[in-house]
Backbone as CSV, one residue per row, in Angstrom:
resi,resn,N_x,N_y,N_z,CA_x,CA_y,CA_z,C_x,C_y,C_z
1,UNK,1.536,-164.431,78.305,0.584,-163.379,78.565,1.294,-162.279,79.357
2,UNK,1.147,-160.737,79.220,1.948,-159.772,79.670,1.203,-159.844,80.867
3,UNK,1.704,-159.222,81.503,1.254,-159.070,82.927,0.697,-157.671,82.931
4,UNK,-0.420,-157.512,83.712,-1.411,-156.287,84.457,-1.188,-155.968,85.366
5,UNK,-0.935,-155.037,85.684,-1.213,-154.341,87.337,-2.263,-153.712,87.606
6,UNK,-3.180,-154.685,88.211,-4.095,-154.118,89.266,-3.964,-153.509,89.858
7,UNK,-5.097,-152.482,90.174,-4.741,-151.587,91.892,-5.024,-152.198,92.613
8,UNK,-4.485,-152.466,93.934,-4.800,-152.430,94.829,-6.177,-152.639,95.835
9,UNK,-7.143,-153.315,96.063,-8.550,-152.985,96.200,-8.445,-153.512,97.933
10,UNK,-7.708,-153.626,98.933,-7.501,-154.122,100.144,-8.252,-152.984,100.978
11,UNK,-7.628,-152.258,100.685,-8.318,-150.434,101.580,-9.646,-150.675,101.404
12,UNK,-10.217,-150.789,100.323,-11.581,-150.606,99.563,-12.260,-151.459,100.347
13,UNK,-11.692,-152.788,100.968,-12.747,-153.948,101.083,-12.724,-154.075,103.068
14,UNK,-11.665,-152.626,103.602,-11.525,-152.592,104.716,-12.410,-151.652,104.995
15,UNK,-12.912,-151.068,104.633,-14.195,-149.664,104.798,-15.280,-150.177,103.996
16,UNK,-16.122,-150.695,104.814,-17.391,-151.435,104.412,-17.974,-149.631,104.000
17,UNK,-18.151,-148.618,104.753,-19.262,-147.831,103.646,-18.819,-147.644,102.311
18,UNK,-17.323,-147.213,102.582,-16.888,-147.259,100.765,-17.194,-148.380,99.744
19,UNK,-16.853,-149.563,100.473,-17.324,-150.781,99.733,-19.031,-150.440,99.109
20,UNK,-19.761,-150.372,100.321,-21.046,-150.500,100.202,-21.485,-149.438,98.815
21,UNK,-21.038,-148.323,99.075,-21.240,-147.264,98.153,-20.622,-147.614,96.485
22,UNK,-19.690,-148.682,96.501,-18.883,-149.215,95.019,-20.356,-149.805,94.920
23,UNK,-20.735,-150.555,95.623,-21.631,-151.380,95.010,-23.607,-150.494,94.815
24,UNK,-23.224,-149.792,95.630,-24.470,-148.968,95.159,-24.521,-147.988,93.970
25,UNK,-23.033,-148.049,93.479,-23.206,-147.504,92.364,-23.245,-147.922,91.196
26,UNK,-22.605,-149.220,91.274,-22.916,-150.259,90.690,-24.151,-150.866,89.943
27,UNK,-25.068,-150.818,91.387,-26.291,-151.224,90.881,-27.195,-149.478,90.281
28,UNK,-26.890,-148.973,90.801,-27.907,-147.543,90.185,-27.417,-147.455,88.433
29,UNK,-25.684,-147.554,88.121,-25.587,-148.006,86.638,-26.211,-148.945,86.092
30,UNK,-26.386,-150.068,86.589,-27.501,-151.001,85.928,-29.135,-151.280,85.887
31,UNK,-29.483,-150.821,87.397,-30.543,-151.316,87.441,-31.969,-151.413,86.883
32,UNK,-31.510,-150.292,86.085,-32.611,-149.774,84.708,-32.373,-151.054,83.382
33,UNK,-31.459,-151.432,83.329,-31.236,-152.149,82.819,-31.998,-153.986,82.713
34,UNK,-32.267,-154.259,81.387,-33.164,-156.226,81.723,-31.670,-156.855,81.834
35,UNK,-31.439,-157.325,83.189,-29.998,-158.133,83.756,-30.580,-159.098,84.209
36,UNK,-29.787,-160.496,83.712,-30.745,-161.287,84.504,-29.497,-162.270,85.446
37,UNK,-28.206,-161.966,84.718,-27.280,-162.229,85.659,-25.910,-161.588,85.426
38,UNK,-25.135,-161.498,86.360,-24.168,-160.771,86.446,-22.623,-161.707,86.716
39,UNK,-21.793,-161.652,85.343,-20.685,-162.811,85.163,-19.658,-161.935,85.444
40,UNK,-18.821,-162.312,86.376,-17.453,-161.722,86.596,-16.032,-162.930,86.785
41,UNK,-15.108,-162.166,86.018,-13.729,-163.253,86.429,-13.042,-163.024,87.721
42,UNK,-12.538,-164.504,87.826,-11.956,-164.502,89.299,-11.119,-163.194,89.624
43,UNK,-10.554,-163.554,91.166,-9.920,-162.940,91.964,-10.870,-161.716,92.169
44,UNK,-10.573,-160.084,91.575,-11.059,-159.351,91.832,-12.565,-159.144,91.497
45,UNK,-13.207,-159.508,90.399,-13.760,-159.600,89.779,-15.016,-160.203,90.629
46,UNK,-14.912,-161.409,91.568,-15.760,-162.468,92.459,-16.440,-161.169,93.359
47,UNK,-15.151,-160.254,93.866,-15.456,-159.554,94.984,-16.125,-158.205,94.860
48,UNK,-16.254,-157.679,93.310,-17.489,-157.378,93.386,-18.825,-157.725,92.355
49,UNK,-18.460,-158.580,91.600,-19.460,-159.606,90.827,-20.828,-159.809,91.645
50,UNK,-20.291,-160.518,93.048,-21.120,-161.179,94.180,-22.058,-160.038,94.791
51,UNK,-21.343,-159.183,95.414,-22.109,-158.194,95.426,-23.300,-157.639,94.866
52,UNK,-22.603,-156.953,93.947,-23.473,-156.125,92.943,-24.699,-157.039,92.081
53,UNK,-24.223,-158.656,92.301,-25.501,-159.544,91.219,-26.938,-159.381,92.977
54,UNK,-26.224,-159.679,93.700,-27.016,-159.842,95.285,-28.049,-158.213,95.506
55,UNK,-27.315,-157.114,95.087,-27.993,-155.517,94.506,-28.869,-155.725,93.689
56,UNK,-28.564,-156.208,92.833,-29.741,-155.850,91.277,-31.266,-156.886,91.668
57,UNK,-31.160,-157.543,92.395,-30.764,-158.752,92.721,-31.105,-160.048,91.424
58,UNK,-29.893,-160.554,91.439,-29.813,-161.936,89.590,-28.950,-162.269,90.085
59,UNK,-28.823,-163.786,89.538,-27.934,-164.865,89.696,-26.264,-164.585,89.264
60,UNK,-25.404,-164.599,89.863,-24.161,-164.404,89.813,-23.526,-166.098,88.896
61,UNK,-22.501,-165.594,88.218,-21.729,-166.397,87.454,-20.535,-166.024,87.334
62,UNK,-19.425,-166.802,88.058,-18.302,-167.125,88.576,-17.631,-167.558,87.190
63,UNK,-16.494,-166.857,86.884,-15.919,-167.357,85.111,-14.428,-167.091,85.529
64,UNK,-14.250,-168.311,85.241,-12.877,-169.015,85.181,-11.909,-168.994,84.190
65,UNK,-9.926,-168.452,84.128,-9.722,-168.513,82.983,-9.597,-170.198,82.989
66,UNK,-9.242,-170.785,81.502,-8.989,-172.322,81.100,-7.507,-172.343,81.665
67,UNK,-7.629,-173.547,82.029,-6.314,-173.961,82.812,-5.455,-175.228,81.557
């Protein structure tokens, strides 16, 4: 599998209003939306999956690659 480079998201998760505001925008893109849960893959994905399912508010689902 080739490898990705992510940015960076450390800054992002050190400034809670910026954080807060990822995730409020988050939910204003969806919340019009029938969501009844919100699936994200690990690592980056958890950190704002968790969030944003806790916003809309619906059950979060944690997805794993196969090992």
């Amino acid at each position: 599998m080739p490898s990705v480079d992510f940015g960076n998201v450390t800054s992002l998760l050190l400034d809670p209003v910026t954080f807060q505001a990822v995730i409020n925008a988050l939910k204003l893109r969806y919340m019009d939306q029938v969501i009844t849960h919100v699936a994200s893959t690990e690592s980056r994905g958890f950190i704002f999956g968790t969030p944003s399912a806790l916003a809309l508010p619906v059950a979060f689902v944690p997805v794993r690659r196969a090992r």
